[in-house]
Backbone and ligand atoms as CSV (ligand in chain L), in Angstrom:
chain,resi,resn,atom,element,x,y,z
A,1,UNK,N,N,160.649,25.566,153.015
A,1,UNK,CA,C,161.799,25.280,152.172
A,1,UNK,C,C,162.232,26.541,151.430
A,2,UNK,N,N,162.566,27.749,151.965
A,2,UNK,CA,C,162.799,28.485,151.653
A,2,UNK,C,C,164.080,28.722,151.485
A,3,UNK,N,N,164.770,28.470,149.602
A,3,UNK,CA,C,166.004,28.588,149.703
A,3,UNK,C,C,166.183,29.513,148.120
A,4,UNK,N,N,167.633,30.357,148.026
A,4,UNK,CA,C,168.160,30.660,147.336
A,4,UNK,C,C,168.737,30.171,146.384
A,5,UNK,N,N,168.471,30.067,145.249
A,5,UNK,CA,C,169.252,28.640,144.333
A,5,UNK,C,C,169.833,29.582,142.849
A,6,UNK,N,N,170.691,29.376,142.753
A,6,UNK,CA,C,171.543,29.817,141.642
A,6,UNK,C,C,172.684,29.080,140.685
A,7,UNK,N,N,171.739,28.864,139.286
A,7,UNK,CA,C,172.239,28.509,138.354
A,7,UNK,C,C,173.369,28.884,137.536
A,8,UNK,N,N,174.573,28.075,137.152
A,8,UNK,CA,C,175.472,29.036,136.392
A,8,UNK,C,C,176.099,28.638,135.585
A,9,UNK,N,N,176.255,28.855,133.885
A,9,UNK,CA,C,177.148,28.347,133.535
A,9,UNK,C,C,178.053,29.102,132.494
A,10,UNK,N,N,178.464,29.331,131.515
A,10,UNK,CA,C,179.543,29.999,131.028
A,10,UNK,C,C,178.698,30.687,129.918
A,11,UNK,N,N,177.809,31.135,129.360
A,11,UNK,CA,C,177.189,32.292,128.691
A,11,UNK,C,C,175.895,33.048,128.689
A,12,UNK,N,N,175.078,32.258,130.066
A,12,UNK,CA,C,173.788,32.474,130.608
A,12,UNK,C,C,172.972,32.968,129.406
A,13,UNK,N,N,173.173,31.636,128.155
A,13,UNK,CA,C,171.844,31.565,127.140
A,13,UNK,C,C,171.580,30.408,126.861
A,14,UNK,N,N,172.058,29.649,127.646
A,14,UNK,CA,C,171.769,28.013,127.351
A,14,UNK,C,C,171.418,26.857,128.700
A,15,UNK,N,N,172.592,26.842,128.642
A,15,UNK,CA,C,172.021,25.158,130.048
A,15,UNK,C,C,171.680,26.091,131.544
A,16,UNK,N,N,172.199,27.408,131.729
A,16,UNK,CA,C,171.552,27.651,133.103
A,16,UNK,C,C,170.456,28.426,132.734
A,17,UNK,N,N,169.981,29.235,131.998
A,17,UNK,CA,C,168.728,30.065,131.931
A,17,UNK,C,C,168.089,28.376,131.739
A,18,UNK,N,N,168.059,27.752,131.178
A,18,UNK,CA,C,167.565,26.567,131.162
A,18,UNK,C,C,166.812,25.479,132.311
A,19,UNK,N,N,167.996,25.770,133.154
A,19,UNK,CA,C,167.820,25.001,134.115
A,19,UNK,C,C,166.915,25.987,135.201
A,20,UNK,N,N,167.288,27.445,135.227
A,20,UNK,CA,C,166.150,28.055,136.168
A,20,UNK,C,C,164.932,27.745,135.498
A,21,UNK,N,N,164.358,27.625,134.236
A,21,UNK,CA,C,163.262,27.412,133.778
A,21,UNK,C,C,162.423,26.380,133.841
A,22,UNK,N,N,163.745,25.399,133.968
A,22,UNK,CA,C,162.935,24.030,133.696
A,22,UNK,C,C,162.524,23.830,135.506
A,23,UNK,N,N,163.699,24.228,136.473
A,23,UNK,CA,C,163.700,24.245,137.541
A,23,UNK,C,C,162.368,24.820,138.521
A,24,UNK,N,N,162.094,26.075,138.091
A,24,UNK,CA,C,161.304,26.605,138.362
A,24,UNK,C,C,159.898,26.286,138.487
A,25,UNK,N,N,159.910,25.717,136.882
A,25,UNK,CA,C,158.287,24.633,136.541
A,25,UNK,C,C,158.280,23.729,137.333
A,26,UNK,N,N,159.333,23.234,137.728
A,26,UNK,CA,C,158.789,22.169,138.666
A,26,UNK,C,C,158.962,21.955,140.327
A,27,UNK,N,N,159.529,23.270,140.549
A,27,UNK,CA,C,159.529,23.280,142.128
A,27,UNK,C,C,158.552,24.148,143.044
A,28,UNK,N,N,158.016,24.017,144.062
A,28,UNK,CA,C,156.941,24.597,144.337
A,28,UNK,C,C,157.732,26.077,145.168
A,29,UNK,N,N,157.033,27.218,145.063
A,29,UNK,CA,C,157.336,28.379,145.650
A,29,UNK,C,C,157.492,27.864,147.417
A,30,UNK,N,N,158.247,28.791,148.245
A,30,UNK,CA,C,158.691,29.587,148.147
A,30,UNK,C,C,160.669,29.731,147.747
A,31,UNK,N,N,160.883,29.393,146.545
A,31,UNK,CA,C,162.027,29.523,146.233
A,31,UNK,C,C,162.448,30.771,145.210
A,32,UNK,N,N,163.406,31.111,145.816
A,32,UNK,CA,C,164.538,31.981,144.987
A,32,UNK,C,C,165.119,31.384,143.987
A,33,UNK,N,N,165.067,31.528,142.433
A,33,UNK,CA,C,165.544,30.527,141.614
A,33,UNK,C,C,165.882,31.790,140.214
A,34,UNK,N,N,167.267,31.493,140.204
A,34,UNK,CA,C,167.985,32.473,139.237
A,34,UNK,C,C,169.033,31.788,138.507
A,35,UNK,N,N,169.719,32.645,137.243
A,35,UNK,CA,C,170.845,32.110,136.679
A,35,UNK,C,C,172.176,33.061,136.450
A,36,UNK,N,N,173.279,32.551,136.047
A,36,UNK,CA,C,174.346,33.847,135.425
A,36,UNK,C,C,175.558,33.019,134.842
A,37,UNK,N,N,176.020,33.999,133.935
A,37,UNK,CA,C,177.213,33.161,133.565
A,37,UNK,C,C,178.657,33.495,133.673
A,38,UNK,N,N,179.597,32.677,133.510
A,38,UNK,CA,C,180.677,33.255,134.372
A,38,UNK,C,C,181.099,34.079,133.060
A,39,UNK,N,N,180.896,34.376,131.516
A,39,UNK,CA,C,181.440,34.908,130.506
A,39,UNK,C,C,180.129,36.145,130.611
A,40,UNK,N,N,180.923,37.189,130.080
A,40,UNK,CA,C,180.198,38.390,130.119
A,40,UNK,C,C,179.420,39.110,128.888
A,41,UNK,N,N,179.884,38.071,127.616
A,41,UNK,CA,C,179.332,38.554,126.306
A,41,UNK,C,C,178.356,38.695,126.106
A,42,UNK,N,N,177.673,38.100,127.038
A,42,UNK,CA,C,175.798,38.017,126.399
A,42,UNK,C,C,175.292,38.672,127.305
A,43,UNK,N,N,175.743,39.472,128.110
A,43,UNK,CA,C,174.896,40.271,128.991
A,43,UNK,C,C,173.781,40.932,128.513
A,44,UNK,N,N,172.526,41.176,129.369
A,44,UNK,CA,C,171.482,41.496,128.476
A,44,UNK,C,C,170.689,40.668,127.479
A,45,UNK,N,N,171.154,39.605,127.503
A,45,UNK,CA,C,170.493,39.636,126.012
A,45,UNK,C,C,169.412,38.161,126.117
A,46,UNK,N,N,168.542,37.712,125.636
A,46,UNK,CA,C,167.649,36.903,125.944
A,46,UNK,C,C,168.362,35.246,125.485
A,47,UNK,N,N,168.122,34.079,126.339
A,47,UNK,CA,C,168.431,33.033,126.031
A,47,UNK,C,C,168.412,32.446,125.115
A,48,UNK,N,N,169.276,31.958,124.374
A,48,UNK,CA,C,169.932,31.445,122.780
A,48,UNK,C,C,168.273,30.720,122.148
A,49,UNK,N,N,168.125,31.534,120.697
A,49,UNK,CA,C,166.679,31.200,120.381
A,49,UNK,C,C,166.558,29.048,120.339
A,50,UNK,N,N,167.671,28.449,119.588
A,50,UNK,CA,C,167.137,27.220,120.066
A,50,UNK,C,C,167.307,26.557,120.807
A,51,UNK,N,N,167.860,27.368,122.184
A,51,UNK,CA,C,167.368,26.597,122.590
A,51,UNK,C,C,166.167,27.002,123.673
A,52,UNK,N,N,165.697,28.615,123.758
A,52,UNK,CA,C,164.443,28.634,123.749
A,52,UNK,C,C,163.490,27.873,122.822
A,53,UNK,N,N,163.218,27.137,122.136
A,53,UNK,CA,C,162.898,26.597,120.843
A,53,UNK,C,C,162.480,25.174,121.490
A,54,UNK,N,N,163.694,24.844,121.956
A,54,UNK,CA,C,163.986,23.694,122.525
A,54,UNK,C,C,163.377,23.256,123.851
A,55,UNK,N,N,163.090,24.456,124.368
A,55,UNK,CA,C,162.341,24.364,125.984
A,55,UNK,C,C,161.188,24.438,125.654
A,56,UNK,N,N,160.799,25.232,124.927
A,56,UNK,CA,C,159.156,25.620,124.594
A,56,UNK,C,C,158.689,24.658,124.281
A,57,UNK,N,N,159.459,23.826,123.433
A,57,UNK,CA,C,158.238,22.494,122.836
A,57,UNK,C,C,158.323,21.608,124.277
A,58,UNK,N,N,159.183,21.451,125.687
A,58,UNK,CA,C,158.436,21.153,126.679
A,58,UNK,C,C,157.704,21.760,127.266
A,59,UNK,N,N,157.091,22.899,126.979
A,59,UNK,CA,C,156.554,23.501,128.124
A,59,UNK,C,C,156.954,24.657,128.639
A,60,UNK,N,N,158.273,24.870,128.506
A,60,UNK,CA,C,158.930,25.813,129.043
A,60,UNK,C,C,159.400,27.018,128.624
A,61,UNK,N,N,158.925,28.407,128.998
A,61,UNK,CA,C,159.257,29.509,128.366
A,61,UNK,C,C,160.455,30.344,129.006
A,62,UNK,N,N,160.992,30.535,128.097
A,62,UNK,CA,C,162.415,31.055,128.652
A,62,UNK,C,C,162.693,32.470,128.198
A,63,UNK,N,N,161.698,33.453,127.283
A,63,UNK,CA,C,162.011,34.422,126.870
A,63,UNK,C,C,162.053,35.285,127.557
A,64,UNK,N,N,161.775,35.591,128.804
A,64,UNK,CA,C,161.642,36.127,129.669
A,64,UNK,C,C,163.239,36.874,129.927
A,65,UNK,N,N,163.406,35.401,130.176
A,65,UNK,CA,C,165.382,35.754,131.072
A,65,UNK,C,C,165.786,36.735,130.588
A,66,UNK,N,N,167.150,37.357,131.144
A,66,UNK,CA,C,167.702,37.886,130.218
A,66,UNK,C,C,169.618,37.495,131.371
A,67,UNK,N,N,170.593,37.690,130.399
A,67,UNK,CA,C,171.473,37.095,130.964
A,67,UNK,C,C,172.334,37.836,131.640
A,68,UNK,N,N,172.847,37.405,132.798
A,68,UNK,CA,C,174.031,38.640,133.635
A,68,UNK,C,C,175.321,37.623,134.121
A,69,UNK,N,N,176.170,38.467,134.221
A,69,UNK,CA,C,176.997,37.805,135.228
A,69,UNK,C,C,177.239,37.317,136.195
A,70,UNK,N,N,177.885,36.127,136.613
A,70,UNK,CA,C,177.969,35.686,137.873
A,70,UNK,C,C,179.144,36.724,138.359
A,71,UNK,N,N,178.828,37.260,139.856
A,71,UNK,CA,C,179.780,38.364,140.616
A,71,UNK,C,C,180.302,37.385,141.670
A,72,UNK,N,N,181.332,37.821,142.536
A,72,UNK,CA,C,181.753,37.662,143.622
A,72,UNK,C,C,180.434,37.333,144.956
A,73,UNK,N,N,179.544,38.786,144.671
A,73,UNK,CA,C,178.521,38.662,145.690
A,73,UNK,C,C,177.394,37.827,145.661
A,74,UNK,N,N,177.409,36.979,144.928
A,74,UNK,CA,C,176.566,35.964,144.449
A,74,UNK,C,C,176.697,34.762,145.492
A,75,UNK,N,N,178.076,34.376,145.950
A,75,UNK,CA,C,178.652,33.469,146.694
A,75,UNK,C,C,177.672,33.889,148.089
A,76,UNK,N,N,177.761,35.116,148.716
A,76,UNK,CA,C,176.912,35.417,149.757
A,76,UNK,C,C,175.411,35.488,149.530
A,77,UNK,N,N,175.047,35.921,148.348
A,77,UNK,CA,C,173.606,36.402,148.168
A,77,UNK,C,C,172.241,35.062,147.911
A,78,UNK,N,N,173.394,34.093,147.665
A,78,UNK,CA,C,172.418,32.537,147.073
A,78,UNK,C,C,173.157,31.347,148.658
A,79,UNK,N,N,172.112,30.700,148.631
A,79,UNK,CA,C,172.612,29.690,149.298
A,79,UNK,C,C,172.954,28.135,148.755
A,80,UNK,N,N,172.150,28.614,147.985
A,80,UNK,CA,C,172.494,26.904,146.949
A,80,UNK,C,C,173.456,27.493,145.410
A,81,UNK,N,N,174.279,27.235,145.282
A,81,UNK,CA,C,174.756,27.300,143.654
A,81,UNK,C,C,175.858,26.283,142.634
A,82,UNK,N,N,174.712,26.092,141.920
A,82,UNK,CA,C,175.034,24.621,140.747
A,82,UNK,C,C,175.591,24.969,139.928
A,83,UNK,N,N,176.938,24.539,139.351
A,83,UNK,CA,C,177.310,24.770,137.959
A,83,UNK,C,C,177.289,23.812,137.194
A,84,UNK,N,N,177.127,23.909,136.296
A,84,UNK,CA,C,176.673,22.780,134.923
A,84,UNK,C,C,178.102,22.209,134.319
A,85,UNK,N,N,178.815,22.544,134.561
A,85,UNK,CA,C,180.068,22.086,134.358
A,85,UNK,C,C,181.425,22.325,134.775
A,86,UNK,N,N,182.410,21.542,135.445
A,86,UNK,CA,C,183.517,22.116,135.910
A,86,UNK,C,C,184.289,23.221,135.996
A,87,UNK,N,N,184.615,23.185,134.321
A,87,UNK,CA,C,185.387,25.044,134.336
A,87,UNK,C,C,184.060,26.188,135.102
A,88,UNK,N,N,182.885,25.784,134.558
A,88,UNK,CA,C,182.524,27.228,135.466
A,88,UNK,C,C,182.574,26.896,136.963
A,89,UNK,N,N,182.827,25.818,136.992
A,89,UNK,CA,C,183.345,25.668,138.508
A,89,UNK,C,C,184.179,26.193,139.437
A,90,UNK,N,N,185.488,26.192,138.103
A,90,UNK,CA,C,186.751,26.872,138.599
A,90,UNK,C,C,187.072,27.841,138.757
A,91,UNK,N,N,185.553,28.800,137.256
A,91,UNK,CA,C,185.859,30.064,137.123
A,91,UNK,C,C,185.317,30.666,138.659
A,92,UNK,N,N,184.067,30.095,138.926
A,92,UNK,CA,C,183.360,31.205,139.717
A,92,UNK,C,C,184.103,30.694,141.229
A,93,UNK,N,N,185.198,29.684,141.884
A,93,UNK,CA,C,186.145,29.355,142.755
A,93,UNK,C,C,187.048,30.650,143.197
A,94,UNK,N,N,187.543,31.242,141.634
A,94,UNK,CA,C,188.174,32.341,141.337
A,94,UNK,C,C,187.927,33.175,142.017
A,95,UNK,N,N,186.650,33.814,142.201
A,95,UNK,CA,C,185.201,34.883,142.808
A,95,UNK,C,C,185.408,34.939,143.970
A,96,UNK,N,N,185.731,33.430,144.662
A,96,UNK,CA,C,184.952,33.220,145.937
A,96,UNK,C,C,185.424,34.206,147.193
A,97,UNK,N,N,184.478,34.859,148.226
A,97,UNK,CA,C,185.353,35.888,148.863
A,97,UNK,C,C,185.703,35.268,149.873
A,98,UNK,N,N,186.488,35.821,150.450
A,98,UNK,CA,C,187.430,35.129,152.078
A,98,UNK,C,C,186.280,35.247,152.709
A,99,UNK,N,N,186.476,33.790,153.453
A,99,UNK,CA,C,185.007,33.623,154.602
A,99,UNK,C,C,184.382,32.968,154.251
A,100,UNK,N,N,184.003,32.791,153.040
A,100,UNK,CA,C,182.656,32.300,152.164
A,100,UNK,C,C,183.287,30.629,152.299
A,101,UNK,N,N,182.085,29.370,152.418
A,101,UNK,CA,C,182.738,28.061,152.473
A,101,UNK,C,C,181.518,27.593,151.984
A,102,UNK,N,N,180.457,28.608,150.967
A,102,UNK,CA,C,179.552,27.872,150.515
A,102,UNK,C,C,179.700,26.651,149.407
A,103,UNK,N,N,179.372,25.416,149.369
A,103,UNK,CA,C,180.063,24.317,148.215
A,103,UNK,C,C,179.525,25.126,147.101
A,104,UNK,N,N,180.395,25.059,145.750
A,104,UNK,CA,C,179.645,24.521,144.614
A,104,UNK,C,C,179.412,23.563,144.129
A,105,UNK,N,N,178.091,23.310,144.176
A,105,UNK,CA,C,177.817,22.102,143.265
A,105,UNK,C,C,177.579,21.694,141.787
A,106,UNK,N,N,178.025,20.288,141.005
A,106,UNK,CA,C,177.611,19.930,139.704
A,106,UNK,C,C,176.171,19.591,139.528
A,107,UNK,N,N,175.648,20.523,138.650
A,107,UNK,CA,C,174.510,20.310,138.394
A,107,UNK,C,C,174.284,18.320,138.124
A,108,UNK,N,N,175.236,17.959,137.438
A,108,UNK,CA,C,175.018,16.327,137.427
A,108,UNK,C,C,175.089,15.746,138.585
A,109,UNK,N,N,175.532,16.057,139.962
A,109,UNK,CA,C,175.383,15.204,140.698
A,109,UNK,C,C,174.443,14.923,141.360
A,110,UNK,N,N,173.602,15.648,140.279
A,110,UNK,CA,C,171.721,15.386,141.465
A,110,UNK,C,C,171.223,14.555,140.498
A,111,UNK,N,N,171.412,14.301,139.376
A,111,UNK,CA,C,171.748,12.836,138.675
A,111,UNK,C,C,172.516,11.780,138.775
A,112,UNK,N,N,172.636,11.038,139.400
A,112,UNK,CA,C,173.639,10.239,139.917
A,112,UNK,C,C,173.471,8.614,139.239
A,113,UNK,N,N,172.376,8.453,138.506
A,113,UNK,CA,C,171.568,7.463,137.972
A,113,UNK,C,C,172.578,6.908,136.351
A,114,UNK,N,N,172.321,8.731,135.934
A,114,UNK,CA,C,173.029,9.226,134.712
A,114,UNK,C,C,174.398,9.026,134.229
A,115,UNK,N,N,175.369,8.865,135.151
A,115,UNK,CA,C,176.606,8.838,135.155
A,115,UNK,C,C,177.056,9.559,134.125
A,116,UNK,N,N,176.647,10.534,134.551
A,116,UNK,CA,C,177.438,11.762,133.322
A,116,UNK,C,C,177.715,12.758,134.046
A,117,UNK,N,N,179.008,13.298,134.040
A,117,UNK,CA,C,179.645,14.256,134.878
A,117,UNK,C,C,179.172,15.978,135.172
A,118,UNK,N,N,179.023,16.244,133.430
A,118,UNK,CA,C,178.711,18.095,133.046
A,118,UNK,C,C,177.324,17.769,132.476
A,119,UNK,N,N,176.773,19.333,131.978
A,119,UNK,CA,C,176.051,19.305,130.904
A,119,UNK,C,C,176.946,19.770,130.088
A,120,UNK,N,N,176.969,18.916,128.872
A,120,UNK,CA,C,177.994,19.451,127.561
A,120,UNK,C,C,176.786,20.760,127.077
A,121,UNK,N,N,177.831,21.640,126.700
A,121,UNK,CA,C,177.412,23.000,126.131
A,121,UNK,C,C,177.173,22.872,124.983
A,122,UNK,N,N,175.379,23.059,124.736
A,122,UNK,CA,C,174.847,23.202,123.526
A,122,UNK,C,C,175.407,24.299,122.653
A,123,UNK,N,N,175.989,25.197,122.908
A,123,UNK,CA,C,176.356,26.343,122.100
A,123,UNK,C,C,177.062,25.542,120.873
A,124,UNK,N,N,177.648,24.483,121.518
A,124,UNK,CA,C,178.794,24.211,120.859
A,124,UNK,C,C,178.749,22.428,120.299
A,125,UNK,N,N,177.518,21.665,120.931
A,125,UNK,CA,C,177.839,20.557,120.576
A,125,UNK,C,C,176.274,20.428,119.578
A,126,UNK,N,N,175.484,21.753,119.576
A,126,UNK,CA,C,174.665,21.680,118.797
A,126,UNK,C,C,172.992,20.632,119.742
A,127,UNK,N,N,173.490,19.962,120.651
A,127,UNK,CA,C,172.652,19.241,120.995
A,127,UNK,C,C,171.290,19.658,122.328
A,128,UNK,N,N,170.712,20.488,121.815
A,128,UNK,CA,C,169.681,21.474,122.742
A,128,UNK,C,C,168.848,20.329,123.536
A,129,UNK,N,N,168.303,19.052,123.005
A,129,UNK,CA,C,167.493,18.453,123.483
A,129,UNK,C,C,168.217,17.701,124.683
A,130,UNK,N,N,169.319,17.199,123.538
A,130,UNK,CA,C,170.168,16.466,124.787
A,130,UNK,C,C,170.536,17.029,126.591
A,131,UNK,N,N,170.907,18.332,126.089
A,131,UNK,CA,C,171.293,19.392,127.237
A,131,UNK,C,C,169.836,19.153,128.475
A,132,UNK,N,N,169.110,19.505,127.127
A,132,UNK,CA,C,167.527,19.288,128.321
A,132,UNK,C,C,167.166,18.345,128.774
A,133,UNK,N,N,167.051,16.803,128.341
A,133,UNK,CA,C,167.376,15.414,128.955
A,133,UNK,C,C,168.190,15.548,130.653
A,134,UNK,N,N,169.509,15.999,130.092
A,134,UNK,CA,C,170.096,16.092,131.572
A,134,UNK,C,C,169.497,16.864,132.358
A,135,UNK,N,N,169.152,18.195,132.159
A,135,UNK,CA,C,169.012,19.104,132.916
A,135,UNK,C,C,167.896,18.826,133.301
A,136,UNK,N,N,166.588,18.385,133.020
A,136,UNK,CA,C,165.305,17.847,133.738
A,136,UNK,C,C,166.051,16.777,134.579
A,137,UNK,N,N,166.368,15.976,134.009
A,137,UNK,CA,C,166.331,14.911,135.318
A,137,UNK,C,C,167.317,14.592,136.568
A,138,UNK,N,N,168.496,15.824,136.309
A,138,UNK,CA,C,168.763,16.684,137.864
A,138,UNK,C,C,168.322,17.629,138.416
A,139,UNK,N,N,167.211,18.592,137.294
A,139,UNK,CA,C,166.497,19.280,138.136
A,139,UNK,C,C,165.426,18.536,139.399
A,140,UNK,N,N,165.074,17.391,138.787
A,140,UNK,CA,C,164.031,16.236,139.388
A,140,UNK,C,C,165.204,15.743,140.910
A,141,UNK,N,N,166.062,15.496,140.232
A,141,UNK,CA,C,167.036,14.732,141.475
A,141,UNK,C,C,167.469,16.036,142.429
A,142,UNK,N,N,167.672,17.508,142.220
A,142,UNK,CA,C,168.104,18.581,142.814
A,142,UNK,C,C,166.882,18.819,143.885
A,143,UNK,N,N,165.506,18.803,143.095
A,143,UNK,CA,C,164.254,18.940,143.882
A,143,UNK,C,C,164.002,17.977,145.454
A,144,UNK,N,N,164.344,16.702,144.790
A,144,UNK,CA,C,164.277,15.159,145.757
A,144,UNK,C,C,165.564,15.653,146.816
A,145,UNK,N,N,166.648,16.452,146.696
A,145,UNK,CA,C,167.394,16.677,147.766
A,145,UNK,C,C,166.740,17.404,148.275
A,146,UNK,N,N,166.244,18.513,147.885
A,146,UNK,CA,C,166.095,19.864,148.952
A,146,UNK,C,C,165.065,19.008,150.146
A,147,UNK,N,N,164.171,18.572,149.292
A,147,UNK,CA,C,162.724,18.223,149.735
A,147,UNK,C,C,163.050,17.004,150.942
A,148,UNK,N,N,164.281,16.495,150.746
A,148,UNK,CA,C,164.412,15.434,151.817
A,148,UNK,C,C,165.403,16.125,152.666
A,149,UNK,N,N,165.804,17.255,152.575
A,149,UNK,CA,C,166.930,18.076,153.657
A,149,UNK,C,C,168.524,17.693,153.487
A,150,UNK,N,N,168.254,17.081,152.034
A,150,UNK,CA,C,169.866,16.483,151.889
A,150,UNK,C,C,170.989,17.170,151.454
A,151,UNK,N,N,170.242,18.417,151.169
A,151,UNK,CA,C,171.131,19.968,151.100
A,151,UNK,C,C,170.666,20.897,151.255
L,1,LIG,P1,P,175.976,28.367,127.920
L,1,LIG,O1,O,176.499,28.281,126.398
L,1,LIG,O2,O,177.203,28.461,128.775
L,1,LIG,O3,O,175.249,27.085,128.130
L,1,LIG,O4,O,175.099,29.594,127.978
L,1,LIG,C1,C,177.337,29.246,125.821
L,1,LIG,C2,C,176.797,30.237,125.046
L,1,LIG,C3,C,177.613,31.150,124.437
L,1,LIG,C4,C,178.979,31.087,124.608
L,1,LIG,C5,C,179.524,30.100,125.399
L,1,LIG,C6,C,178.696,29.179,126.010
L,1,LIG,N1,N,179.841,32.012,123.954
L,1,LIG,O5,O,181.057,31.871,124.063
L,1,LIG,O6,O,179.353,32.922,123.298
């Protein structure tokens, strides 16, 4: 099961460094598992402290990351790539190079249980745990695809 998987969402210090983390803990090697965001402000810089804060008390260490941009060559370089919410959907659509017909996918639709469309952006709705609720249990439903060949 050797695949490329790339997380993305609009400031790579919250729901996608997130989701490679939480992702990571729970999928078995040999996977490629990264993040980026389609906004460029936080380049460099380590994932938003709560909600590192917020991962750690599961388990999960996130200080590690550090955040970059999603590029154009990303579309070729990953074979799987999830966005956590529509606009970065649209943004990184923008990117896409001629030729390329790789899907993007919503990180929610490997939750399908959930009926919730995005992950709403903790930056902004304040809600770190909540973010992580979703994001475990499509990382769980993202895992159950690969593992059954359903993407
Ligand atoms: P993220 O959250 O997309 O989940 O990393 C954000 C963090 C920072 C900003 C936007 C979204 N910002 O505009 O600085």
């Amino acid at each position: 099961m050797q695949r490329d998987i790339l997380f993305v969402c609009l400031g790579n210090i919250c729901r996608s460094p997130a989701a490679e983390g939480v992702f990571r803990a729970l999928a078995p090697a040999p996977l490629r598992i990264d993040s980026a965001g389609t906004g460029d402000w936080h380049v460099g810089a380590p994932p938003y402290g709560p909600m590192q804060a917020a991962a750690l008390a599961r388990g999960v260490d996130l200080s590690a990351l550090r955040a970059r941009q999603f590029t154009a060559r990303d579309f070729d370089a990953f074979d799987l790539l999830v966005a956590m919410d529509d606009k970065n959907r649209a943004d990184m659509e923008r990117l896409r190079p001629e030729g390329n017909d790789r899907p993007v996918h919503l990180m929610m639709d490997f939750a399908p249980r959930l009926g919730v469309a995005h992950v709403p952006d903790p930056y902004y709705t304040r809600d770190f745990d909540g973010a992580l609720d979703l994001i475990e249990e499509a990382a769980r439903g993202l895992l159950g695809a690969l593992q059954e060949g359903r993407i």
